[in-house]
FIKOLZA-1660 file (N, C-alpha, C; in steps of 0.1 Angstrom, whole numbers, plus 5000, padded with zeros to 4 digits):
% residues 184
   i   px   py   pz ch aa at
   1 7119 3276 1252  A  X  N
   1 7132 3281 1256  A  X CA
   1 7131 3296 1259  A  X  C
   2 7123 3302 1249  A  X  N
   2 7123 3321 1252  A  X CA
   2 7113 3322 1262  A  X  C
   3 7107 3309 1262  A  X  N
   3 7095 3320 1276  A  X CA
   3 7106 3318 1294  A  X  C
   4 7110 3307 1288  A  X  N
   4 7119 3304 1303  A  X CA
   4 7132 3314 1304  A  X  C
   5 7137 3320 1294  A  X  N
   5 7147 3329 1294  A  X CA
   5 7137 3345 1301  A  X  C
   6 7126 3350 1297  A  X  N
   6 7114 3359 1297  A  X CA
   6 7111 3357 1314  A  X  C
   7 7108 3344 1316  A  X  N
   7 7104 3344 1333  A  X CA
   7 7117 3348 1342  A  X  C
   8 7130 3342 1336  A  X  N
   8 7144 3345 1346  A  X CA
   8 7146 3361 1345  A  X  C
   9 7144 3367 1335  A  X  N
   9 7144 3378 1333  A  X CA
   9 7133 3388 1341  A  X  C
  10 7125 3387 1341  A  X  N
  10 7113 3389 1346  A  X CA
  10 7116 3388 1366  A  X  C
  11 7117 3375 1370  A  X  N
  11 7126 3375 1384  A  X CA
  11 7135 3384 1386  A  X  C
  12 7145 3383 1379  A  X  N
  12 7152 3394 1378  A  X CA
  12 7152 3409 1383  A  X  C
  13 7141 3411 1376  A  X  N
  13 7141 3428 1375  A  X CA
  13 7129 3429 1390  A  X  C
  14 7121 3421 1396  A  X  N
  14 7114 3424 1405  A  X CA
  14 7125 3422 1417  A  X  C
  15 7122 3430 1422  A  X  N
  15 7132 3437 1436  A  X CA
  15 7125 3442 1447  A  X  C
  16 7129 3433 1464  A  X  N
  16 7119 3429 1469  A  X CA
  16 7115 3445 1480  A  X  C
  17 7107 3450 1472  A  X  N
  17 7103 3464 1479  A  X CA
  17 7100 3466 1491  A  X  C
  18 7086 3455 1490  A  X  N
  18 7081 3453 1504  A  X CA
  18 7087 3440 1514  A  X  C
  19 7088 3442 1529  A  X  N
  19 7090 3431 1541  A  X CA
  19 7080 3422 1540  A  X  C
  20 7080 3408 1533  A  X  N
  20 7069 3400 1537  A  X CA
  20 7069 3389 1551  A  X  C
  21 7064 3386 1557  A  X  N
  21 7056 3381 1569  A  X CA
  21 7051 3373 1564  A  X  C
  22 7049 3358 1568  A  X  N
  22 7039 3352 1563  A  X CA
  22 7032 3352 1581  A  X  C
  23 7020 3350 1584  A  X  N
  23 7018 3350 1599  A  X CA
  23 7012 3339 1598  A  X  C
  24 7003 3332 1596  A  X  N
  24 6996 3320 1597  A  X CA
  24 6992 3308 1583  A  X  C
  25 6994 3298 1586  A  X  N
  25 6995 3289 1576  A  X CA
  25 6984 3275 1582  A  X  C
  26 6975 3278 1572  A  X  N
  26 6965 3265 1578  A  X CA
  26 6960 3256 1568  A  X  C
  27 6964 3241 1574  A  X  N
  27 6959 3231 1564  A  X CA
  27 6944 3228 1559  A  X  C
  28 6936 3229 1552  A  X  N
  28 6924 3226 1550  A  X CA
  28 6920 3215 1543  A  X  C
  29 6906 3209 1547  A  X  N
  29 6908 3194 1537  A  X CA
  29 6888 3196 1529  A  X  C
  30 6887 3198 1522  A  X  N
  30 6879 3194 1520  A  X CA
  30 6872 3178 1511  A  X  C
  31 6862 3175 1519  A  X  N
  31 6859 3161 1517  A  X CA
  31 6852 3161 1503  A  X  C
  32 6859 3152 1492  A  X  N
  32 6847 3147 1479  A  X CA
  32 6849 3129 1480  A  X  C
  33 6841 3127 1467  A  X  N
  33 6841 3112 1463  A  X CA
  33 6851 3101 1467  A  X  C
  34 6863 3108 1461  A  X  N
  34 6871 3099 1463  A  X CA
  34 6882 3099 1479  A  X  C
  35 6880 3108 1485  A  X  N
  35 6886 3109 1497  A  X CA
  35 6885 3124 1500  A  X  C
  36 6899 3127 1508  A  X  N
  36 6900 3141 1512  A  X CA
  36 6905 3150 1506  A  X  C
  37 6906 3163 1500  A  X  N
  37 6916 3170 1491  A  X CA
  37 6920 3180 1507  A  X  C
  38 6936 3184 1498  A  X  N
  38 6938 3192 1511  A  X CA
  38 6949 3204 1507  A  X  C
  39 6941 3213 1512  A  X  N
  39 6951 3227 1502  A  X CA
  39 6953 3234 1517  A  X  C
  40 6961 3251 1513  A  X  N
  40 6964 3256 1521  A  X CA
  40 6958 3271 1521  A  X  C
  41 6958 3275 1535  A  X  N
  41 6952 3293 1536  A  X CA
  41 6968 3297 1545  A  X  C
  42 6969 3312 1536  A  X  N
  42 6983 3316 1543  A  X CA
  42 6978 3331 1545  A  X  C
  43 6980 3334 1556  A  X  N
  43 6977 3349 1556  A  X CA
  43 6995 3357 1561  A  X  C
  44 6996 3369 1548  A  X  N
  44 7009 3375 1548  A  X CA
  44 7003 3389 1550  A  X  C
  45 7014 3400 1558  A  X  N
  45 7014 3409 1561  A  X CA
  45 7031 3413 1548  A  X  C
  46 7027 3425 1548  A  X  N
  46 7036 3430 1539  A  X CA
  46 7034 3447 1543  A  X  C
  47 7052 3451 1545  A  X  N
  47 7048 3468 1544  A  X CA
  47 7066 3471 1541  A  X  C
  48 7064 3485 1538  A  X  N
  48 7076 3489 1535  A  X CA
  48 7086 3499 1546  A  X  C
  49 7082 3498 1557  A  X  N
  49 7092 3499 1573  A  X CA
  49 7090 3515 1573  A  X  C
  50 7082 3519 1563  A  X  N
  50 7081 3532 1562  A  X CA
  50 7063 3543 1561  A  X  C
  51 7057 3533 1566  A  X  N
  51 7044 3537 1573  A  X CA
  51 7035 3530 1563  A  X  C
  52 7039 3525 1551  A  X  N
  52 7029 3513 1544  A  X CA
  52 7029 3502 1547  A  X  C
  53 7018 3497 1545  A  X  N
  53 7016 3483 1551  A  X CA
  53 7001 3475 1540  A  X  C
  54 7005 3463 1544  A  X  N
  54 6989 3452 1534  A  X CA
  54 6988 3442 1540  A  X  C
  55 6980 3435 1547  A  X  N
  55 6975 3424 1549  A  X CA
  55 6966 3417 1536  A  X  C
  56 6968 3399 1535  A  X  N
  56 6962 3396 1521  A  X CA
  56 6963 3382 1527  A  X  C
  57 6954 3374 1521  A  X  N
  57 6951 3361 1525  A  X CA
  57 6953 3355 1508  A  X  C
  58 6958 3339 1509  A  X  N
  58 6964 3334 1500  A  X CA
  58 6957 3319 1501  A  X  C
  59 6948 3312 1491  A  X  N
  59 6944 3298 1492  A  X CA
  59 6945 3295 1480  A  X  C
  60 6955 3276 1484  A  X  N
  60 6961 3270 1473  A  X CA
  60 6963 3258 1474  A  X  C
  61 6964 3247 1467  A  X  N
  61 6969 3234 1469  A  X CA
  61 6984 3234 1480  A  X  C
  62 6993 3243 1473  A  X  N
  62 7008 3240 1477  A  X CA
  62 7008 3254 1486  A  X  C
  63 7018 3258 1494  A  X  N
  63 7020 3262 1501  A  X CA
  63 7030 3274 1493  A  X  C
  64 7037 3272 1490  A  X  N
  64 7044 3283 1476  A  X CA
  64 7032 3294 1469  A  X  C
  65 7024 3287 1462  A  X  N
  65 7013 3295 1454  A  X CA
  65 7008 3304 1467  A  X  C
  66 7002 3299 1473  A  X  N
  66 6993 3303 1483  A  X CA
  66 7001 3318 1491  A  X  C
  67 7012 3316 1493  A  X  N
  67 7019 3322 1498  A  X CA
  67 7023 3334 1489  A  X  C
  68 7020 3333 1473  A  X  N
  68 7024 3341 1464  A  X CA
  68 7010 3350 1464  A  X  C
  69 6999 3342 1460  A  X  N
  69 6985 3343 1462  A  X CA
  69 6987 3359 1475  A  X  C
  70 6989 3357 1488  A  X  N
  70 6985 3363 1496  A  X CA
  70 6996 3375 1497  A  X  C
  71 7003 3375 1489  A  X  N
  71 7009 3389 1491  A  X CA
  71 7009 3397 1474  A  X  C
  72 7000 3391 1466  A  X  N
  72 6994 3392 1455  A  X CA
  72 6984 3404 1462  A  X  C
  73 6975 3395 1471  A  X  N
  73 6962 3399 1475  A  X CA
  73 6970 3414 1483  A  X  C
  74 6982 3415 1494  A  X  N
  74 6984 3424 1503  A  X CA
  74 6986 3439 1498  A  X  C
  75 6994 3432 1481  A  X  N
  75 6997 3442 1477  A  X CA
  75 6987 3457 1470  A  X  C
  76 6975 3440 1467  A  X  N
  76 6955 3452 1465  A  X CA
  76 6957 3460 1477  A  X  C
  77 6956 3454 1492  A  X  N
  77 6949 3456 1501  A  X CA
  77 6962 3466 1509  A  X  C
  78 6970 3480 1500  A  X  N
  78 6981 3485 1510  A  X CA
  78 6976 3500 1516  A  X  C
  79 6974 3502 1529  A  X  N
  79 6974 3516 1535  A  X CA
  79 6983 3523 1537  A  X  C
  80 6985 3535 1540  A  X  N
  80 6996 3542 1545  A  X CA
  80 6988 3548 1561  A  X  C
  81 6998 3546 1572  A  X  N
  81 6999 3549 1586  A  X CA
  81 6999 3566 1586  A  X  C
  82 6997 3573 1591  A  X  N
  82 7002 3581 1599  A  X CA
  82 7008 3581 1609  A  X  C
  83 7026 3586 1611  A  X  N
  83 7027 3585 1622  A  X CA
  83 7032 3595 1626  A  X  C
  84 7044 3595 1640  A  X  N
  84 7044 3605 1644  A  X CA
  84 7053 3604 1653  A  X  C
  85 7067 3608 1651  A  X  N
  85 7085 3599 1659  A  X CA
  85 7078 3586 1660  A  X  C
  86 7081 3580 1649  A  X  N
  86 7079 3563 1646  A  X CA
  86 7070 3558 1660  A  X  C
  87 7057 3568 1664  A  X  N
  87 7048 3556 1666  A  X CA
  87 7034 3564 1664  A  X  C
  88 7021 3559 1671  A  X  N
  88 7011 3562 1663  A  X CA
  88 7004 3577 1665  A  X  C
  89 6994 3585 1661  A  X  N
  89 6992 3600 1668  A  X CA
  89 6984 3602 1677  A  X  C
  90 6976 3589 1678  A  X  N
  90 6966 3590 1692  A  X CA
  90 6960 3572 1696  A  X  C
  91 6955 3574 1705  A  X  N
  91 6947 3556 1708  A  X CA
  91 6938 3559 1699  A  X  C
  92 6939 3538 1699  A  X  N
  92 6926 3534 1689  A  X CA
  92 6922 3522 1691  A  X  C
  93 6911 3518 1689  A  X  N
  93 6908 3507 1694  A  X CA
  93 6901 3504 1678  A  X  C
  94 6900 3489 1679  A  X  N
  94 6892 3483 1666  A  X CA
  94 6887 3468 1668  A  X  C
  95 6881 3464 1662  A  X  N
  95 6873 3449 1664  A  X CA
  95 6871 3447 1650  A  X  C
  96 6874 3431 1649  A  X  N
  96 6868 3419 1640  A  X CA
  96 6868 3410 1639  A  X  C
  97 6851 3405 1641  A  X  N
  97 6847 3396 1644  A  X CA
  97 6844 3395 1662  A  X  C
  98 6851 3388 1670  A  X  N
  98 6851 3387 1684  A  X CA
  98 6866 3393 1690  A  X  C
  99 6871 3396 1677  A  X  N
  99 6889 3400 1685  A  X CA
  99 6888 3416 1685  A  X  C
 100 6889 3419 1700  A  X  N
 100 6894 3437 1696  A  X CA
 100 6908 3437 1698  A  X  C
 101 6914 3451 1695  A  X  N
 101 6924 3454 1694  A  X CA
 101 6931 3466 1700  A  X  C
 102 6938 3473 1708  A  X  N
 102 6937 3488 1716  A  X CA
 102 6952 3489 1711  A  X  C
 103 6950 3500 1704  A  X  N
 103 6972 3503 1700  A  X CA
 103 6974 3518 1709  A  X  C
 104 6981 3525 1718  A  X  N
 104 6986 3531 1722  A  X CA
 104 7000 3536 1717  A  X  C
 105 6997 3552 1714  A  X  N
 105 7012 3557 1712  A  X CA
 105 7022 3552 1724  A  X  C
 106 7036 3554 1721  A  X  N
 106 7045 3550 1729  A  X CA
 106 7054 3564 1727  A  X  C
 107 7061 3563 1741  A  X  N
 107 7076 3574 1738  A  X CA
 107 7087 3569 1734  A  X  C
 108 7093 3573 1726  A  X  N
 108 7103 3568 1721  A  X CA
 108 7113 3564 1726  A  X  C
 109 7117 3548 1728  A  X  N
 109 7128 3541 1735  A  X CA
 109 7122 3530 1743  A  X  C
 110 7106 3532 1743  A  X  N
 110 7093 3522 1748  A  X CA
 110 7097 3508 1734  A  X  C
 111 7099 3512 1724  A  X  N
 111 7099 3499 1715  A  X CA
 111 7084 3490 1712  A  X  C
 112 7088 3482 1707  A  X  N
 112 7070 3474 1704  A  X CA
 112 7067 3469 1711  A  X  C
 113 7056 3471 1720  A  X  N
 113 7052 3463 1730  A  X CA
 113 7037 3453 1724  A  X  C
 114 7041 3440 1719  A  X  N
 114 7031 3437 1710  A  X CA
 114 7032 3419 1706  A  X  C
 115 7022 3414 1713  A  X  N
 115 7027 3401 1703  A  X CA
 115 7019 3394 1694  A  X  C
 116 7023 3383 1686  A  X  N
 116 7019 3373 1675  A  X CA
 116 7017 3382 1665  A  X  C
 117 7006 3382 1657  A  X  N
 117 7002 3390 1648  A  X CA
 117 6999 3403 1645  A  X  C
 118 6994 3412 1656  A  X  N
 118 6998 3425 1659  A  X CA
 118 7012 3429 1656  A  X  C
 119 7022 3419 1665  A  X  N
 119 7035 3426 1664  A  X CA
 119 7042 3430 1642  A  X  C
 120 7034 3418 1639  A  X  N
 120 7041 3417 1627  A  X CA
 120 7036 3424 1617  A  X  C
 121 7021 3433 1620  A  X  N
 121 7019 3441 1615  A  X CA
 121 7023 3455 1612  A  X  C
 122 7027 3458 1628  A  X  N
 122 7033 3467 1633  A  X CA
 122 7046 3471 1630  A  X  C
 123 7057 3463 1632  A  X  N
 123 7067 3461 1621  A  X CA
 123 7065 3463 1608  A  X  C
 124 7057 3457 1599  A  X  N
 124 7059 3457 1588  A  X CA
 124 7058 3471 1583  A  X  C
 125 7049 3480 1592  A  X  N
 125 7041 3496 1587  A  X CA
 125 7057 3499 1591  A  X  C
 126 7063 3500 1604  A  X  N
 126 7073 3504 1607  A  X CA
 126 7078 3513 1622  A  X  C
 127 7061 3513 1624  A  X  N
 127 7062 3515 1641  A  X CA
 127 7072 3510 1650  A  X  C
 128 7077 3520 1651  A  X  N
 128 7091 3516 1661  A  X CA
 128 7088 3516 1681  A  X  C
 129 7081 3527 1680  A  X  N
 129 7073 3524 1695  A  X CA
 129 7056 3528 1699  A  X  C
 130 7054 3516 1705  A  X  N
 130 7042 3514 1706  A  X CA
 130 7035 3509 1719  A  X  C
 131 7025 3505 1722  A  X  N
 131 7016 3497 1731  A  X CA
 131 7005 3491 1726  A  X  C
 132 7004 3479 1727  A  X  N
 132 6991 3474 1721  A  X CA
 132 6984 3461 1730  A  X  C
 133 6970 3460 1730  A  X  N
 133 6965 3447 1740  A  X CA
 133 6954 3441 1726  A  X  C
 134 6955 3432 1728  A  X  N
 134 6945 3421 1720  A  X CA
 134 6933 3418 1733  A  X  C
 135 6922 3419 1730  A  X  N
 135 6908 3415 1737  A  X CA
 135 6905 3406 1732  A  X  C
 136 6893 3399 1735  A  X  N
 136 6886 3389 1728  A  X CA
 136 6891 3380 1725  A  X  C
 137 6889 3374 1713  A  X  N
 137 6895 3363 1707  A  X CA
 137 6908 3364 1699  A  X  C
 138 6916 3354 1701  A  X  N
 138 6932 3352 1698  A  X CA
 138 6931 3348 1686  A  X  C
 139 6923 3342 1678  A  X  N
 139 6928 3340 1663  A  X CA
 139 6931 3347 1660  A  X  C
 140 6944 3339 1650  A  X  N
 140 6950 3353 1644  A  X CA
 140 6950 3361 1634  A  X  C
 141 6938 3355 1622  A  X  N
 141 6935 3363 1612  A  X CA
 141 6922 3376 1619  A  X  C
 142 6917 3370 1629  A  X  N
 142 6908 3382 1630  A  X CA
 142 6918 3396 1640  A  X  C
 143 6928 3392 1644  A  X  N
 143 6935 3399 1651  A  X CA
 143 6941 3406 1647  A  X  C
 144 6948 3400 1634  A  X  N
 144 6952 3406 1624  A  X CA
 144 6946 3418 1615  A  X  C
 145 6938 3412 1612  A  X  N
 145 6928 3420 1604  A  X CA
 145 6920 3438 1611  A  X  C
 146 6917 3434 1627  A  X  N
 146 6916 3442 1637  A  X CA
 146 6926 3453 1635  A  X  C
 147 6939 3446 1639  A  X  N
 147 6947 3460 1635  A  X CA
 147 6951 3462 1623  A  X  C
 148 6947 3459 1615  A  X  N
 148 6945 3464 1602  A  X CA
 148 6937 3476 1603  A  X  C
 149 6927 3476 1607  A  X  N
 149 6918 3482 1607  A  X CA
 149 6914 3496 1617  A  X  C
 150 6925 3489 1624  A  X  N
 150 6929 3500 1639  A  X CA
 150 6938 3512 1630  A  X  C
 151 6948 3504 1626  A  X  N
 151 6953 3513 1614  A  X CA
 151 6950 3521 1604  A  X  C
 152 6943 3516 1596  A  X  N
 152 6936 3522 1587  A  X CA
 152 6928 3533 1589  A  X  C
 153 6919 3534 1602  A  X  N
 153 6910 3542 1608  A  X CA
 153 6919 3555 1613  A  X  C
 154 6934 3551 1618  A  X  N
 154 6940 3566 1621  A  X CA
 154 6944 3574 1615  A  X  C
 155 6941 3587 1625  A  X  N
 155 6940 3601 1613  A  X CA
 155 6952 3612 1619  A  X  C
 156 6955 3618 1611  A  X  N
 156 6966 3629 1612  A  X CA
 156 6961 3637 1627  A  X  C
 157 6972 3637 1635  A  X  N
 157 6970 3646 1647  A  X CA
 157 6957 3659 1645  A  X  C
 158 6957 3660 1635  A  X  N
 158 6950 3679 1630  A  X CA
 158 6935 3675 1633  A  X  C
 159 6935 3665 1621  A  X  N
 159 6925 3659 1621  A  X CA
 159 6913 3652 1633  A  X  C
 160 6922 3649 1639  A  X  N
 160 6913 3641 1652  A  X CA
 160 6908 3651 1664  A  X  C
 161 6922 3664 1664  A  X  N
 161 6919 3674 1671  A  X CA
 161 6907 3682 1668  A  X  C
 162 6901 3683 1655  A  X  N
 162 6894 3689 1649  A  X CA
 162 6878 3677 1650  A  X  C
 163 6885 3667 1652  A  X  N
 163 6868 3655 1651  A  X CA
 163 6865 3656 1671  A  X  C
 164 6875 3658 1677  A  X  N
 164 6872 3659 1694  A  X CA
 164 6868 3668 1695  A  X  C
 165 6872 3682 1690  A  X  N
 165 6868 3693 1693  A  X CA
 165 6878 3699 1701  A  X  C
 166 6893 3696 1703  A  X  N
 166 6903 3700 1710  A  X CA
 166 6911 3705 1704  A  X  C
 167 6921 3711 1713  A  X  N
 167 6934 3715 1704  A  X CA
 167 6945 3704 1703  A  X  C
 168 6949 3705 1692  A  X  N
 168 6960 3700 1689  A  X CA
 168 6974 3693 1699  A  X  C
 169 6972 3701 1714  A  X  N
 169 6978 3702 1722  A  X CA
 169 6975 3692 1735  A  X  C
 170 6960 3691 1733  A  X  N
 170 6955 3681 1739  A  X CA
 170 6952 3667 1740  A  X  C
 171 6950 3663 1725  A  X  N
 171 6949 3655 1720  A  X CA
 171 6966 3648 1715  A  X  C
 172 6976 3657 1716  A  X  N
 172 6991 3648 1712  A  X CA
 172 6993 3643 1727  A  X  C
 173 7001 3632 1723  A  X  N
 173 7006 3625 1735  A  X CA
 173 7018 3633 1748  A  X  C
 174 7016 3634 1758  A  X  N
 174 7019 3640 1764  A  X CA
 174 7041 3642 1760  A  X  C
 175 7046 3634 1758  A  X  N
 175 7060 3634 1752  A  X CA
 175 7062 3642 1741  A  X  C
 176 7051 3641 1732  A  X  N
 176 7051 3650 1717  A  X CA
 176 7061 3661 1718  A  X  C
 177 7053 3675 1728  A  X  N
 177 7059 3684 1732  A  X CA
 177 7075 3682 1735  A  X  C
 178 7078 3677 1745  A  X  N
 178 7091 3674 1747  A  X CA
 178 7098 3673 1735  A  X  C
 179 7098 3661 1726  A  X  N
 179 7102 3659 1717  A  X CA
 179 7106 3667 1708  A  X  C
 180 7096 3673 1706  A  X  N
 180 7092 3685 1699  A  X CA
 180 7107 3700 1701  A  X  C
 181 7104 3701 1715  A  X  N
 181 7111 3713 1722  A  X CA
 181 7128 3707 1718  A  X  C
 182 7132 3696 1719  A  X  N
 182 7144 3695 1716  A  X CA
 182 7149 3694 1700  A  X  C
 183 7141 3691 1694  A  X  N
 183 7143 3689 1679  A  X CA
 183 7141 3704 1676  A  X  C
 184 7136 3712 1685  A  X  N
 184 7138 3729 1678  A  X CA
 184 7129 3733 1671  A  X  C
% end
């Protein structure tokens, strides 16, 4: 009776910080003795609309666990974005496995230009405008994962101007400025 009053309590007080996503849900069966068993892989994106973000993969008999499982896992696996007027500070490209990934900054009022699993990543960090193309292969955990990784890899405007060997001025997206000049 006290541990079930301890768990409602416990629900309770967790308050849902991060946007979960689940993006793909796949049945698996593995064969034994007596026939087939058959559990589940769920891969969830999670971020908080405010440049964090987690991708995390989840495997389970039921679909619930699995699903808890993987945003268990997102919440090990969270980055923070750099961005820059809600979108990214320079192109990037990334690959995993056979799927690449190219995310281009956008100007603001461009919106997400992005679909399946990219998009939902993208959202979840909080990228409000963007461009992005999927290469290669369409699965969506490796797609996912790709821009995960596209993400992960970008670096503060200063920074990248400093790894090109450019100025700062060269390397921002040509709107920056603008933007820039009216915010003062």
């Amino acid at each position: 009776m006290a541990k079930r009053e301890r768990n409602r309590e416990r629900r309770r007080e967790e308050t849902p910080e991060f946007e979960e996503k689940v993006i793909a849900i796949a049945r698996t069966s593995k064969v034994v003795k007596g026939g087939r068993r058959f559990g589940f892989r769920v891969v969830v994106v999670i971020g908080d609309g405010d440049g964090r973000v987690g991708i995390g993969t989840g495997k389970a008999r039921e679909v619930p666990s699995a699903i808890r499982k993987g945003v268990e896992s997102a919440k090990r696996n969270m980055i923070t974005v750099p961005m820059l007027d809600h979108t990214i500070p320079h192109i990037i490209e990334a690959r995993d496995s056979a799927a690449h990934v190219m995310l281009k900054p956008a100007a603001p009022g461009t919106g997400v230009i992005a679909g399946g699993g990219v998009r939902a990543v993208v959202e979840a960090a909080g990228i409000q405008n963007i461009l992005t193309k999927s290469l290669g292969s369409d699965n969506t955990i490796n797609v996912v994962r790709a821009t995960f990784k596209a993400l992960k890899s970008l670096k503060v405007l200063e920074e990248e101007a400093v790894r090109r060997g450019k100025s700062v001025s060269q390397v921002a997206p040509p709107w920056w400025h603008v933007a820039e000049a009216i915010n003062g």
